[in-house]
C-alpha positions as CSV (number, residue, x, y, z in Angstrom):
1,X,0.0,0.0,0.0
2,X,3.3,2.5,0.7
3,X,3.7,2.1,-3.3
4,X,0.4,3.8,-4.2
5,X,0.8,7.3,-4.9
6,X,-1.9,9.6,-3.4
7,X,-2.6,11.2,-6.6
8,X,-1.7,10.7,-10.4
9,X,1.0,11.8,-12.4
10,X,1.0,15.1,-13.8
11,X,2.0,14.6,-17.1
12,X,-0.1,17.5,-19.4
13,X,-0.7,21.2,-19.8
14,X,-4.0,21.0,-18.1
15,X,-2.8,18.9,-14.7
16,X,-0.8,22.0,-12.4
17,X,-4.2,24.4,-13.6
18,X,-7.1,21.4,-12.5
19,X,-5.1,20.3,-9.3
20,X,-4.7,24.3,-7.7
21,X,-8.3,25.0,-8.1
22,X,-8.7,21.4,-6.5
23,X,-6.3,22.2,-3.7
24,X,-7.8,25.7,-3.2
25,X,-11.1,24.0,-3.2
26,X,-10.3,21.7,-0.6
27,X,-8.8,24.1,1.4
28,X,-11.4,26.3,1.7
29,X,-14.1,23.7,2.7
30,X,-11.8,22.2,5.1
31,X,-10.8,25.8,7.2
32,X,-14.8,26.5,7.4
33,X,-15.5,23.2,8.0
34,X,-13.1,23.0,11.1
35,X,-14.1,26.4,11.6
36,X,-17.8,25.7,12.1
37,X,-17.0,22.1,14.5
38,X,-14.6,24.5,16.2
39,X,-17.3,27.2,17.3
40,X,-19.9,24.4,17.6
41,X,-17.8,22.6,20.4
42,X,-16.8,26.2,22.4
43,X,-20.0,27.8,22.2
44,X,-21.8,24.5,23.7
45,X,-19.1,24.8,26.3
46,X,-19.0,28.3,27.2
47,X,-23.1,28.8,26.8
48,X,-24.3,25.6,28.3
49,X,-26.8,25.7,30.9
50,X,-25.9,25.4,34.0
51,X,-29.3,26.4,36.7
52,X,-32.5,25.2,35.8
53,X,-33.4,29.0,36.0
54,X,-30.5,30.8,34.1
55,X,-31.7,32.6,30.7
56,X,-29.9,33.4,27.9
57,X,-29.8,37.3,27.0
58,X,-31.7,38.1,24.0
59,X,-30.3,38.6,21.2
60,X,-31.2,41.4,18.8
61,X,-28.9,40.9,16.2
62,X,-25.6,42.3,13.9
63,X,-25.7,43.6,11.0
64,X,-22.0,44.0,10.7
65,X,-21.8,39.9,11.6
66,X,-24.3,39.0,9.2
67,X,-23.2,41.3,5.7
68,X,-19.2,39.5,7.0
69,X,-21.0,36.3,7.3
70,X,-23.1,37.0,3.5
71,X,-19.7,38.9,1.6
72,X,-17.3,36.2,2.5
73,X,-19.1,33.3,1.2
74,X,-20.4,35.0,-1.9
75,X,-16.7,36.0,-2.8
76,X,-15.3,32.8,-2.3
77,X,-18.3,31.1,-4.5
78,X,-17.3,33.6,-7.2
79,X,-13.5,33.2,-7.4
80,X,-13.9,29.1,-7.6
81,X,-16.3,30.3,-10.4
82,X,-14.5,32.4,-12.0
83,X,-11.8,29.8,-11.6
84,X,-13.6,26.9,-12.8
85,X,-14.7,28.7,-15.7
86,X,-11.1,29.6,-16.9
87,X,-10.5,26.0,-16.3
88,X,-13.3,25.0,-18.3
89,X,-13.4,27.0,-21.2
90,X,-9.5,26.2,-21.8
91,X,-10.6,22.4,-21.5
92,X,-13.5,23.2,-24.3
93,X,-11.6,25.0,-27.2
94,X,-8.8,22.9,-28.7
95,X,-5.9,24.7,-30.4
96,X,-6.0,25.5,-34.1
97,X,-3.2,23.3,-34.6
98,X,-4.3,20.6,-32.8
99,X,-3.7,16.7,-34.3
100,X,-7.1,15.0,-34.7
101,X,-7.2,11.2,-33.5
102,X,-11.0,9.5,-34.0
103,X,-11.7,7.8,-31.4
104,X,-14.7,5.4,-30.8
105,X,-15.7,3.6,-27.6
106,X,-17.1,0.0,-28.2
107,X,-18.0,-2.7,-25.3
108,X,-15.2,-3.2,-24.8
109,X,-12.4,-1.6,-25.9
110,X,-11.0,1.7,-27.4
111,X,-10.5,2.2,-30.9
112,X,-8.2,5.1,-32.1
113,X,-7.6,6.0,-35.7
114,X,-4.4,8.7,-36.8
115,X,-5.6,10.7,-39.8
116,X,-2.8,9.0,-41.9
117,X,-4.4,5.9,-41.4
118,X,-2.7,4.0,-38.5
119,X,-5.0,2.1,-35.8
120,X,-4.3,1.3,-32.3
121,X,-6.9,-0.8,-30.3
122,X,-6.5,0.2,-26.1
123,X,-3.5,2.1,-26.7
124,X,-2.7,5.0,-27.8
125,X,0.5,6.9,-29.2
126,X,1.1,10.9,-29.1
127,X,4.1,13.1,-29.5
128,X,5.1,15.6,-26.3
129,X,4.4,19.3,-26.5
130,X,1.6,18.6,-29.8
131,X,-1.7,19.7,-29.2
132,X,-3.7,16.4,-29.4
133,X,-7.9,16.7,-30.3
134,X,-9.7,13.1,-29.5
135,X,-12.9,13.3,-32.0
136,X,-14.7,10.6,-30.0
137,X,-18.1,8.2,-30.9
138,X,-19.3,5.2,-29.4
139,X,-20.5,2.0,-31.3
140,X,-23.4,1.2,-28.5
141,X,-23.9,2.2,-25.4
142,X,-21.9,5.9,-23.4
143,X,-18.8,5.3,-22.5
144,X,-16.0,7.9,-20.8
145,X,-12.6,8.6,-22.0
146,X,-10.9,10.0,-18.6
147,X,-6.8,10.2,-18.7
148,X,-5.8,10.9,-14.9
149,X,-2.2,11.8,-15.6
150,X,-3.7,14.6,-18.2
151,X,-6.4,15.5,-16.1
152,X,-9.3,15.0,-18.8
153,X,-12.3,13.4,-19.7
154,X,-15.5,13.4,-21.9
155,X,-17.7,11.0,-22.3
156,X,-18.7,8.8,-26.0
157,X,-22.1,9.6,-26.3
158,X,-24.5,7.3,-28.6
159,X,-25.6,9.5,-31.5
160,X,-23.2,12.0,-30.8
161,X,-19.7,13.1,-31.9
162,X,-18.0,14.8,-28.2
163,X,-14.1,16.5,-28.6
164,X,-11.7,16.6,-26.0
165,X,-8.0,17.8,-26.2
166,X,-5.0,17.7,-24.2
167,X,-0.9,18.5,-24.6
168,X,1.6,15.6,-23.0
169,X,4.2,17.2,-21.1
170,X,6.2,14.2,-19.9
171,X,7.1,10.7,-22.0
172,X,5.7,8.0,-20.1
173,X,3.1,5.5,-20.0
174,X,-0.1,6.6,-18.5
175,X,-3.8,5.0,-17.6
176,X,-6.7,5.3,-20.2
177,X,-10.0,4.3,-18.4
178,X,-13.5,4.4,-19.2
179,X,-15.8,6.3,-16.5
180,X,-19.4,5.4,-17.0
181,X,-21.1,2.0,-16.7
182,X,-21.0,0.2,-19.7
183,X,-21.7,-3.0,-18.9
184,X,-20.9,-6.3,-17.2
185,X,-16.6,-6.0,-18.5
186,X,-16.8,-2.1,-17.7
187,X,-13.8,-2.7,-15.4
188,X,-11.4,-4.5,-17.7
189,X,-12.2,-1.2,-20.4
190,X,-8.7,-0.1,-20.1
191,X,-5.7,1.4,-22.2
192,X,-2.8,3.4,-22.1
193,X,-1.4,6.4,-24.0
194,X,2.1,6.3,-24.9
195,X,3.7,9.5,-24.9
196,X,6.7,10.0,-27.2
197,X,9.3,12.8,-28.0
198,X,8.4,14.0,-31.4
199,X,11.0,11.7,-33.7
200,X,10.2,9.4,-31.8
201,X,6.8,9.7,-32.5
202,X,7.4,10.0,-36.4
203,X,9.6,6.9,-36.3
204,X,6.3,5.1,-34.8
205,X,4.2,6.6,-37.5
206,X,6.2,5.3,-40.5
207,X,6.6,2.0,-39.2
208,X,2.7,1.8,-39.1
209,X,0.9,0.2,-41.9
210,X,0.2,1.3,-45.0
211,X,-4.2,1.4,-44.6
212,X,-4.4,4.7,-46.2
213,X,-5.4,8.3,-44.5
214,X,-8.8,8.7,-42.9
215,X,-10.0,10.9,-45.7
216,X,-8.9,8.6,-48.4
217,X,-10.7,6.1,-46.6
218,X,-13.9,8.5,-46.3
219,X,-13.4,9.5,-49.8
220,X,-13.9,5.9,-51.0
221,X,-16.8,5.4,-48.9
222,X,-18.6,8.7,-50.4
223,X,-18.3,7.4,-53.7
224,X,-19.4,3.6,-52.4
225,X,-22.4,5.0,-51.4
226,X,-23.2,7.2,-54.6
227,X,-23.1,10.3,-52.9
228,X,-21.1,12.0,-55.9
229,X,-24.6,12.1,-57.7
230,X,-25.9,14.1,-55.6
231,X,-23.3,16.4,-53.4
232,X,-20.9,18.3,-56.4
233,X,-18.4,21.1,-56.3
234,X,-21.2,23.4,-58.4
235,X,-24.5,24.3,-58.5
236,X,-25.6,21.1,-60.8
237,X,-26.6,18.6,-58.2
238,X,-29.5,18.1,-55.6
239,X,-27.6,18.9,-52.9
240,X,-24.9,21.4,-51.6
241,X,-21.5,21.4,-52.2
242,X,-19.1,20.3,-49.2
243,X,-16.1,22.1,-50.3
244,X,-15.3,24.3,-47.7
245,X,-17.9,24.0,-46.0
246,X,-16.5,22.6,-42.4
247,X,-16.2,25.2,-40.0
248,X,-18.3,28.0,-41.9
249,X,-22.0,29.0,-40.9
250,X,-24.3,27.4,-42.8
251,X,-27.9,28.7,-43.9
252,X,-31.1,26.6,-42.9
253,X,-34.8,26.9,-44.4
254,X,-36.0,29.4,-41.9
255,X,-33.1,31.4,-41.7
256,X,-31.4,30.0,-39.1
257,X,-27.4,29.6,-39.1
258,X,-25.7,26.6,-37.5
259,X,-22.3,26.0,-37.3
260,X,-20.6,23.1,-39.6
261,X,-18.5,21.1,-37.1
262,X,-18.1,17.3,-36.6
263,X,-21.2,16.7,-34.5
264,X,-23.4,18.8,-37.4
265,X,-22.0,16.9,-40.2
266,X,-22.4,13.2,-38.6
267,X,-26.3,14.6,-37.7
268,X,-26.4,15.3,-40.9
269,X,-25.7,11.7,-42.6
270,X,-27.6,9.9,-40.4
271,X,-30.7,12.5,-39.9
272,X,-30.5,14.4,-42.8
273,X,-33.9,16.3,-42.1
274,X,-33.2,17.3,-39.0
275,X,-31.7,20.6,-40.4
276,X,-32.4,21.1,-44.0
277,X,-29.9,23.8,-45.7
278,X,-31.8,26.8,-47.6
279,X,-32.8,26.8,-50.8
280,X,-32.8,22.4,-51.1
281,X,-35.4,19.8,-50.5
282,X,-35.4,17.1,-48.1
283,X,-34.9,14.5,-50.4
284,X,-31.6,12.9,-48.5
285,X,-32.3,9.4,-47.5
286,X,-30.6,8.6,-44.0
287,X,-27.4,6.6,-43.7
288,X,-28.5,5.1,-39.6
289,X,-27.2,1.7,-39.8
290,X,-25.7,1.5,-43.2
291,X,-22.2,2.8,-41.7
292,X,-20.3,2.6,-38.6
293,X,-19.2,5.0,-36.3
294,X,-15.9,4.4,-37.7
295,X,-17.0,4.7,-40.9
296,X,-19.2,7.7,-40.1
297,X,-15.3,9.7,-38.7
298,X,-14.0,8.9,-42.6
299,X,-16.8,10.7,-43.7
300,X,-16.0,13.4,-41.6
301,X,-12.6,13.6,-42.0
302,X,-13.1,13.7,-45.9
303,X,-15.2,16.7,-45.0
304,X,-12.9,18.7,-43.5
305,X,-10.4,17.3,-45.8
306,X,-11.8,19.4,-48.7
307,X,-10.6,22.8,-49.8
308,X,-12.8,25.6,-50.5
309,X,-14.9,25.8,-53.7
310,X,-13.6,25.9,-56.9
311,X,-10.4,25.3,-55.5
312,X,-10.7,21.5,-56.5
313,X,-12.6,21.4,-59.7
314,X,-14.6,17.9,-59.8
315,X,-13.6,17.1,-56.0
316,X,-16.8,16.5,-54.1
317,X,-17.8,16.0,-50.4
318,X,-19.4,13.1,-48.1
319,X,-23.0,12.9,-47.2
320,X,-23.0,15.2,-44.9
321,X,-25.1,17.9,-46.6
322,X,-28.5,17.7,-46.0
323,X,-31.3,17.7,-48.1
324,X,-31.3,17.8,-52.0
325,X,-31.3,20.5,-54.2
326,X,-34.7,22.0,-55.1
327,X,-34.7,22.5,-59.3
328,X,-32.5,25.7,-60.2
329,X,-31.9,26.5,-56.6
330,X,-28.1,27.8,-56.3
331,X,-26.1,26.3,-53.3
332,X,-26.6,28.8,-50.9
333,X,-23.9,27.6,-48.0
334,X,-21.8,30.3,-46.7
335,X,-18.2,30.4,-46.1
């Protein structure tokens, strides 16, 4: 028991910032908590009765006491808010430059796929100091990537595509577990992430396989599933051009503008009339069931893979776009 260290590694960007506002946390609760068993116990010494006819003297109040007693809590409250939402938001907004690794949760075991193609089952390889995104699905029922050493988690929601990003600071070996209930092996979901200097790293990616890049894999699996009739880089088919279209506000009957990020797009191939882009007819049939989540993140990744219009002549997009193209409507997704 002497071996077991009383808390995890720190090993990312995110672990000094998430354990001070735990320490400060826990200090504050424990001070007010002694504090209050403290008064507790001398007050029901010093005030305890003592003649069956002894009164207390009535008290009339303090206004002094009770705006000290308001102001210091309220304070407190709002610098572990303010705190927690530094944290948070940090925790939310991946870098720019981050490198995407699709992951999906599957009873049970974690799947992770590099975009240049390389798989890893229940463990997972990154490079120190990179920015690393997780684009994560799950095949069945919720899972929970948590990392203790990096201080993260998010959970694989069913129907869903969730993010989560962290940056390795030390090389190591660390503990990949899944937090929610999954089932009767929940326990034995387990992996590891491997963290690597950088040539290191890139000496681990060459000596992968050769399976092709996520996008090339999504690109073959748009044109599998005929969506090349329908979704082309003008305004000739029934439904909107992809290029360029990830990341950019998109126009919806109504006018209403969404956002085109991963969990719009995978809505959008397997409930294509949930949000129905301006100017085209719901004519999309849904893809539920005819591809995995796997397959679903090579859609995706084709998606973002594309450049912006026209600057790809003949290069089209996965079914993400939803709806078909009403007769001489013009594709009217904004960039």
């Amino acid at each position: 028991m002497f071996n077991i260290p009383l808390f995890p590694d720190s090993a990312s960007t995110f672990a000094g910032r998430v354990d001070a506002l735990y320490f400060f946390i826990v200090a504050v609760t424990s001070f007010f908590a002694i504090l209050v068993v403290a008064l507790v116990a001398f007050f029901a010494v010093r005030y305890k009765r003592r003649r069956a006819d002894e009164v207390g003297a009535p008290v009339h109040g303090a206004l002094a006491l009770e705006l000290t007693w308001t102001a210091v809590p309220l304070v407190l409250a709002m610098v572990m808010f303010y705190w927690g939402a530094s944290v948070y938001f940090a925790m939310a907004k991946p870098p720019a430059n981050a490198m995407e690794i699709y992951t999906v949760g599957k009873r049970w075991m974690w799947k992770f796929q590099h975009v240049t193609g390389q798989r890893e089952i229940n463990q997972l390889h990154v490079p120190i100091g990179q920015p690393v995104k997780l684009v994560i699905g799950s095949e069945d029922v919720i899972h929970s990537v948590y990392i203790p050493a990096f201080r993260v988690k998010m959970d694989a929601v069913p129907g869903r595509t969730t993010t989560l990003w962290f940056q390795a600071t030390k090389a190591g070996r660390y503990r990949l577990f899944c937090t929610e209930y999954c089932g009767q092996k929940h326990s034995g979901m387990i992996g590891e992430v491997v963290v690597m200097a950088p040539g290191e790293f890139q000496q681990w990616l060459a000596g992968g396989p050769a399976t092709g890049s996520m996008s090339e894999m999504g690109q073959k699996l748009f044109t599998d599933l005929a969506c090349v009739t329908c979704h082309r880089d003008d305004t000739t088919g029934r439904g909107p051009s992809l290029a360029g279209v990830f990341g950019s506000q998109v126009t919806l009957q109504g006018g209403r503008t969404v956002t085109a990020d991963e969990q719009y797009l995978r809505e959008s191939i397997v409930n294509p009339q949930a949000k129905i882009v301006e100017g085209y007819q719901p004519l999309m049939p849904t893809f539920q069931g005819l591809v995995s989540e796997e397959q679903l993140m090579q859609l995706i990744a084709y998606v973002k893979s594309l450049g912006t219009k026209g600057q790809a002549p003949g290069q089209t997009a996965a079914p993400a776009a939803e709806g078909a193209q009403a007769p001489g409507a013009a594709d009217t997704v904004t960039k």
